[in-house]
C-alpha positions as CSV (number, residue, x, y, z in Angstrom):
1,X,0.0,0.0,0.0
2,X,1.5,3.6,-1.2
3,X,2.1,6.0,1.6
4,X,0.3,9.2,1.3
5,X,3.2,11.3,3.1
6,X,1.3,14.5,2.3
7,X,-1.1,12.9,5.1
8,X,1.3,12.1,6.7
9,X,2.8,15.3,7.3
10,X,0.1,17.1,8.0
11,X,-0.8,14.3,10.9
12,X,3.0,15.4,12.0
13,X,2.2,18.2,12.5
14,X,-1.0,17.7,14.3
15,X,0.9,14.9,16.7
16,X,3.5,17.7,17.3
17,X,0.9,19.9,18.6
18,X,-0.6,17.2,21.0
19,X,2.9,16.7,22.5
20,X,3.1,20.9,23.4
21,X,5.1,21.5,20.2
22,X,3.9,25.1,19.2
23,X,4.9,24.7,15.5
24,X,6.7,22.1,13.2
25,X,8.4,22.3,10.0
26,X,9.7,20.0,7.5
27,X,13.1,20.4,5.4
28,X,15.4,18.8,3.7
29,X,19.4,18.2,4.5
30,X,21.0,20.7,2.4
31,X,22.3,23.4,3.9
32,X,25.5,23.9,2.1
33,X,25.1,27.6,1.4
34,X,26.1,27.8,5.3
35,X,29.2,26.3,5.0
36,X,31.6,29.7,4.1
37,X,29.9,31.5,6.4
38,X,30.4,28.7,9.2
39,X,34.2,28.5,8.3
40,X,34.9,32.2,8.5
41,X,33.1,32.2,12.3
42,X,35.3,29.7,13.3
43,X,38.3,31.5,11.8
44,X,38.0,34.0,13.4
45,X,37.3,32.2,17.0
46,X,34.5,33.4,17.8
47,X,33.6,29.7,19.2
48,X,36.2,30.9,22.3
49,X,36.9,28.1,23.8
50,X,34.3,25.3,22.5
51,X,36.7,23.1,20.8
52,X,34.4,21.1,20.2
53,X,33.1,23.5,17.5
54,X,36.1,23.6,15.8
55,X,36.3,19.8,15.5
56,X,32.9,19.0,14.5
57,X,33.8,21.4,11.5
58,X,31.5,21.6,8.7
59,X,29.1,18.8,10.1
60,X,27.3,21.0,11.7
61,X,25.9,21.7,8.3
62,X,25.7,18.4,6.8
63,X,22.9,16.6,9.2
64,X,22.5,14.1,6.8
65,X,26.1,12.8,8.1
66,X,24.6,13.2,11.5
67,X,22.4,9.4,10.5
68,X,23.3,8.1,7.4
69,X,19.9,7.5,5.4
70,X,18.4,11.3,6.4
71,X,16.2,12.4,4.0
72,X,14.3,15.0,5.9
73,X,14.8,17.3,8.9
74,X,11.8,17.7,11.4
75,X,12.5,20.8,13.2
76,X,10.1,21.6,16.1
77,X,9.8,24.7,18.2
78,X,8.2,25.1,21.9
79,X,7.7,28.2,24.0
80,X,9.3,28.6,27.2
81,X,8.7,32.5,28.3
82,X,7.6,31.6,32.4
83,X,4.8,33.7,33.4
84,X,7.0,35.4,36.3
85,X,9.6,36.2,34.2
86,X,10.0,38.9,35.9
87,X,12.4,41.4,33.7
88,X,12.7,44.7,34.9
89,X,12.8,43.6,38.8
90,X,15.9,41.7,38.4
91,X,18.3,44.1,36.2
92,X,17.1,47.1,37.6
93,X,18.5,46.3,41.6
94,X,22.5,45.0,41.2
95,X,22.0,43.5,44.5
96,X,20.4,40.7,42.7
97,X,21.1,38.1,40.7
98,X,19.9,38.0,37.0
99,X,19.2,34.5,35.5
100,X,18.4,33.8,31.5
101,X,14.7,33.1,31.5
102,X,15.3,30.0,29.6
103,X,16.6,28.4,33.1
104,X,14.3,29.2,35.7
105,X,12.4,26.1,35.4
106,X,13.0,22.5,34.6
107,X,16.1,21.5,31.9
108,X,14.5,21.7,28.3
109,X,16.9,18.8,27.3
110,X,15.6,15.8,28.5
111,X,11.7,17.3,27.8
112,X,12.0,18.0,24.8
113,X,14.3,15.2,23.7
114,X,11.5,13.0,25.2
115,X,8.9,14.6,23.4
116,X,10.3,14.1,20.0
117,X,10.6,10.4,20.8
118,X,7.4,10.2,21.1
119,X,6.5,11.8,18.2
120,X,9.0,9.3,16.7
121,X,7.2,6.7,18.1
122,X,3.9,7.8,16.5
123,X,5.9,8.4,13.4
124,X,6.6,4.4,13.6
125,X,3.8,3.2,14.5
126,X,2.4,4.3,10.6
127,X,6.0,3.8,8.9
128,X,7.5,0.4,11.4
129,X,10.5,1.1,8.9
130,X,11.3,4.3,10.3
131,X,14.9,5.5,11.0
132,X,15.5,8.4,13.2
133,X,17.4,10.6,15.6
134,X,16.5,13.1,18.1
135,X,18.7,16.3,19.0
136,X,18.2,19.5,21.5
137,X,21.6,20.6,21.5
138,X,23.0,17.4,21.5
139,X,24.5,17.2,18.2
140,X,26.9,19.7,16.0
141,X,23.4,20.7,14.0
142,X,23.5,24.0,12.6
143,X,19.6,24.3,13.9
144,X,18.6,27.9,13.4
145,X,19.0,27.9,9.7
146,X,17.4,24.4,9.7
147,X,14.3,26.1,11.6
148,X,14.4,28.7,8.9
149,X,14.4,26.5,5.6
150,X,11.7,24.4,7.3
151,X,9.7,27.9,7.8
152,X,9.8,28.4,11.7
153,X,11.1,31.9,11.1
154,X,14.3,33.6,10.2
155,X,17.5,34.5,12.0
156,X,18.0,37.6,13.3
157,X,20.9,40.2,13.7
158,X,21.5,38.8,17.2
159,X,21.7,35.1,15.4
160,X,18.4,33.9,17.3
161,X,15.5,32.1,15.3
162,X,12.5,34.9,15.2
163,X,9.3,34.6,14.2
164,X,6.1,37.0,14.2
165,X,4.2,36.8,17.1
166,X,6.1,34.4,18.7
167,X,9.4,36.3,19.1
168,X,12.3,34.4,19.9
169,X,11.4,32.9,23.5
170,X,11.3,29.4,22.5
171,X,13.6,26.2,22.1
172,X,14.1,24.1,18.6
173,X,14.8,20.5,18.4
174,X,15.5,18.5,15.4
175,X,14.1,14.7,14.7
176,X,16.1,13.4,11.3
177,X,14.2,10.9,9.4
178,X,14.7,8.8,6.6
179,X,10.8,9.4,4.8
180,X,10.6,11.9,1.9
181,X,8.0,14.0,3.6
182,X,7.3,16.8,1.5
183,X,9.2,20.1,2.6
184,X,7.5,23.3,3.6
185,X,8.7,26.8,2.4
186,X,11.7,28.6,4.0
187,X,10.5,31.8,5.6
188,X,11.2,35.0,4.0
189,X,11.4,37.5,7.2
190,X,13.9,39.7,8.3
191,X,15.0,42.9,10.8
192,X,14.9,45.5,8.3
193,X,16.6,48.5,9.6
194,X,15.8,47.5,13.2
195,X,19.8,47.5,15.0
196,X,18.6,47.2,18.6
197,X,20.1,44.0,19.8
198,X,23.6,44.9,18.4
199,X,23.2,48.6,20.4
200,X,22.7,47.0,23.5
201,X,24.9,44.1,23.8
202,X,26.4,44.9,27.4
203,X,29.6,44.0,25.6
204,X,29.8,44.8,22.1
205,X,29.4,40.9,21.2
206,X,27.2,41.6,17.9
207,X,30.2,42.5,15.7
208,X,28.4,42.9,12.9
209,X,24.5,41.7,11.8
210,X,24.1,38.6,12.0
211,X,27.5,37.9,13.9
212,X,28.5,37.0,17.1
213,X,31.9,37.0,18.8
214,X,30.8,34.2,20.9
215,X,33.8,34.5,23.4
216,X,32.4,38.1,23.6
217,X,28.7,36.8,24.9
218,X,27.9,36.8,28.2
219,X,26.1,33.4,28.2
220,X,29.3,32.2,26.7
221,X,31.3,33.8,29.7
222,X,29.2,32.4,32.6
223,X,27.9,29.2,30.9
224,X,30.5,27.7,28.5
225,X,33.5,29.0,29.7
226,X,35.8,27.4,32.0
227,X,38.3,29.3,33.0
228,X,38.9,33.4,34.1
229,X,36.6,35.8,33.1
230,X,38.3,37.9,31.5
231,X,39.4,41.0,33.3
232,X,38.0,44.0,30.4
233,X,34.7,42.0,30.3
234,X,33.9,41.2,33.9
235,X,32.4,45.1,34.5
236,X,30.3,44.8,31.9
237,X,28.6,41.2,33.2
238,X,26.8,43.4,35.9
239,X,24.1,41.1,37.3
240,X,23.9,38.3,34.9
241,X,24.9,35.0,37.0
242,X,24.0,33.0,34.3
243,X,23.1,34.2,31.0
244,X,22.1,37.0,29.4
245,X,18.8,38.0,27.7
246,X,19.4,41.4,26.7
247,X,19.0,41.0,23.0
248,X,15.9,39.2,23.2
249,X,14.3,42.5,26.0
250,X,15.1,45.0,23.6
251,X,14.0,43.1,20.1
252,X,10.6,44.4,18.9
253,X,9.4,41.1,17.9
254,X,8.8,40.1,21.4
255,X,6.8,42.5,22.5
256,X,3.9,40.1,21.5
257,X,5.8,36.8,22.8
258,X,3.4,33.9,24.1
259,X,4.1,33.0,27.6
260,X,4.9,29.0,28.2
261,X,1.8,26.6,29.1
262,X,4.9,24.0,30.0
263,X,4.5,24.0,34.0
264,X,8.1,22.7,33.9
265,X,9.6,26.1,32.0
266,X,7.9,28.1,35.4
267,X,10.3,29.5,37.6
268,X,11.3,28.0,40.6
269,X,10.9,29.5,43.7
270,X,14.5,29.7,44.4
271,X,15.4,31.7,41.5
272,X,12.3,34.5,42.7
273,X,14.5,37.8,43.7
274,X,17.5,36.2,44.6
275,X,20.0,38.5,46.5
276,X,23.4,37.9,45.4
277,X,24.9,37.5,48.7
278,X,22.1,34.8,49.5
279,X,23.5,33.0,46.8
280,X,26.6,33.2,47.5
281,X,26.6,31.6,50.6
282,X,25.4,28.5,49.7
283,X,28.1,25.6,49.7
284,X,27.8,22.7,47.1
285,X,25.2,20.6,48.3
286,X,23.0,23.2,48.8
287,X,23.6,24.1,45.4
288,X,23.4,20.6,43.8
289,X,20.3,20.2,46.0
290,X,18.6,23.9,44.6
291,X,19.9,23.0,41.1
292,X,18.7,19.3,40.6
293,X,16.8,18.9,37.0
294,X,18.0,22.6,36.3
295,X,20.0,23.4,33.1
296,X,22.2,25.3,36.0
297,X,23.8,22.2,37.5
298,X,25.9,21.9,33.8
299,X,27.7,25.1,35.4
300,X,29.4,23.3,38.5
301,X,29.6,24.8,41.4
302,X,33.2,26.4,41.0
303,X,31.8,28.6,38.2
304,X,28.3,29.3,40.0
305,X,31.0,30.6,42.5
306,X,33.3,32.9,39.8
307,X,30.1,34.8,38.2
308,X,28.5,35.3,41.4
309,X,31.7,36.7,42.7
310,X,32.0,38.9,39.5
311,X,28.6,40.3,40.3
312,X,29.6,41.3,43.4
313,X,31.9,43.4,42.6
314,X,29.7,45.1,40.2
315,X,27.3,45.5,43.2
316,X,26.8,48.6,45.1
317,X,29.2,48.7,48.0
318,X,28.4,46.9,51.1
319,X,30.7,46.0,54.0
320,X,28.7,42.6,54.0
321,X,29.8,42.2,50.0
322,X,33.2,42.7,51.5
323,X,32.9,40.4,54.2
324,X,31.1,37.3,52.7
325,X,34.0,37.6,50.0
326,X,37.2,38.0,52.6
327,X,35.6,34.5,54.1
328,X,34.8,32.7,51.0
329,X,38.3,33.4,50.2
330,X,39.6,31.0,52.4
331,X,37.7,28.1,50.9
332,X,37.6,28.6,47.1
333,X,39.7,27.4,44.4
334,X,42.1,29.1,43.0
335,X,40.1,30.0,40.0
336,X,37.2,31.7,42.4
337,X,40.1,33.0,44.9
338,X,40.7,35.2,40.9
339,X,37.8,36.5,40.4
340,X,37.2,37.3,44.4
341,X,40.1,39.3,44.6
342,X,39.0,41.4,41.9
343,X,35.8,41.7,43.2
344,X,37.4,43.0,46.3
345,X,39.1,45.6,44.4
346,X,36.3,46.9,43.3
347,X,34.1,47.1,46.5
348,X,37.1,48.6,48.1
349,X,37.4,51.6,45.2
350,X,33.7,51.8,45.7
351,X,34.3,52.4,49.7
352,X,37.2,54.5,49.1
353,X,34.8,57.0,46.5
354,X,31.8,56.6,49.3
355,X,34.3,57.9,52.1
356,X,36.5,60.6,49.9
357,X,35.3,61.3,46.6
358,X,31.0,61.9,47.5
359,X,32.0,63.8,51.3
360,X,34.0,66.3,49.1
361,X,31.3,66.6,46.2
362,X,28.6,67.8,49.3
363,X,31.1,70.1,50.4
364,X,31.7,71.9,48.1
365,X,27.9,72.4,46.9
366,X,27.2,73.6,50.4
367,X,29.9,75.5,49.6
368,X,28.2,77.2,46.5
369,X,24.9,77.4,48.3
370,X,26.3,79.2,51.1
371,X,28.0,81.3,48.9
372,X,24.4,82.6,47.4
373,X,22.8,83.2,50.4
374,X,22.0,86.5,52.5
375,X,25.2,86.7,54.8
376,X,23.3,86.4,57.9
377,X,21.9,83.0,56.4
């Protein structure tokens, strides 16, 4: 009996829904036309230290390598915007700590590896034949321009997938299968003139539209990388333990973002308005306790350690900041002991300007003050 795989993808796409898939699209492999611009990114390093990057090479646009036998590329797309996202609160006080909103719930990983499993599964149930292979960031999979050939939405300037009224708060994940499903259209959007992720990259990492220095990124710096912060970028981090959202706030295209339905993508009550020096003080098991099933954990607790220590001293001077600091000095490694020391430079410039710097500012406006008033005054 002939397969009707025109049915068959529409009942894809249908099963995709059921599972809490927001929208699916179908491609095929080729995605060759990404190749120079993939070699001149790694060229130039902007993969930092990810290796890994550099060995996969051009693989990561050659899926069909990925599972020999893959004719089409399933690429899925789920929203994960929490309801108490809670923006403004957390980068407007420096006392607290600033989390990317894509980890204040459960690890997307495992959810949404499992999810495209079972759509596999349904997938095999019509086709017993089937051969396929899940990834969510699992595999070097160039997924973005993927999404965009299979007509999710397009890549913008900031190198995130972005689609109308969805924005870009959502993850992708890719099932390869060996079915020749028909494809759907690649969509056509774009930014136009619209610059104003690049403008407010805290540190310049948009080098150019549709470029990013990833060593640059503050993701990169408090998630991937594992060893000092560098020195030039560690001001610039401010609040931002883990992550960095910044080009997603200011893009217009998410004014109109759908929050997540997923009750795993909430936020957990230990990341609600989280004082820096709170967690700071936790030791390791509190923190492998706090971040169990949290896309946190990957971190370790040695680097949960160096970016909270950097925020600190991008924090408003406290002689508590100073103190919780002088003590975890004795216990850290030599990595953290780094990036505390500098952190305790900077409170103790901040308490230096507090005591000199501000006393001598008042005095000499009561100085001009005085100097307009009736004599007697």
């Amino acid at each position: 009996m002939a397969i009707d795989y025109q049915q068959l993808a529409w009942q894809i796409k249908q099963w995709a829904k059921e599972l809490g898939f927001q929208q699916l699209g179908i491609t095929d492999t080729d995605i060759s036309s990404e190749e120079p611009r993939l070699a001149a990114w790694l060229e130039r390093g902007y993969h930092g230290e990810m290796q890994y990057m550099a060995e996969h090479g051009m693989l990561r646009a050659r899926p069909a390598e990925l599972l020999p036998g893959t004719l089409r590329v399933l690429s899925a797309r789920m929203d994960y915007l929490p309801a108490q996202a809670g923006f403004a609160t957390n980068l407007a006080d420096p006392s607290k700590a600033y989390i990317s909103r894509y980890a204040l719930g459960r690890d997307y990983h495992k959810l949404i590896r499992n999810r495209l499993k079972q759509l596999a599964q349904k997938i095999s149930d019509e086709i017993p034949e089937l051969g396929f292979r899940p990834f969510v960031d699992s595999a070097p999979i160039l997924e973005r321009p993927l999404a965009q050939q299979a007509g999710l939405g397009w890549v913008g300037k900031h190198s995130l997938l972005l689609e109308h009224g969805a924005g870009s708060w959502f993850f992708l994940g890719e099932l390869l299968v060996n079915i020749p499903l028909p494809v759907d259209e690649p969509h056509q959007g774009d930014c136009g003139s619209c610059v104003a992720c690049i403008t407010s990259c805290p540190t310049g990492a948009i080098v150019e539209p549709y470029v990013v220095d990833g060593s640059r990124c503050i993701s990169y710096l408090t998630i991937e990388l594992k060893t000092a912060i560098p020195e030039a970028l560690r001001p610039l981090i401010g609040n931002r333990i883990y992550g960095c959202d910044d080009c997603q706030l200011v893009c217009p295209e998410n004014r109109q973002a759908p929050l997540s339905i997923e009750a795993d993508f909430q936020r957990r009550a230990q990341w609600q308005d989280q004082d820096l020096l709170q967690l700071f003080a936790w030791d390791e098991a509190t923190f492998l306790r706090l971040t169990e099933g949290s896309a946190i954990r990957r971190i370790g607790f040695e680097r949960w350690q160096r970016n909270i220590a950097v925020a600190l001293g991008n924090a408003p001077y406290k002689p508590e900041i100073i103190e919780a600091l002088q003590q975890a000095r004795t216990t850290s490694s030599p990595l953290v002991c780094e990036h505390i020391d500098w952190a305790l430079a900077q409170q103790k410039r901040k308490s230096w300007q507090a005591e000199n710097i501000l006393p001598r500012s008042t005095e000499r406006l009561v100085r001009i003050i005085h100097k307009g008033l009736p004599r007697d005054a």
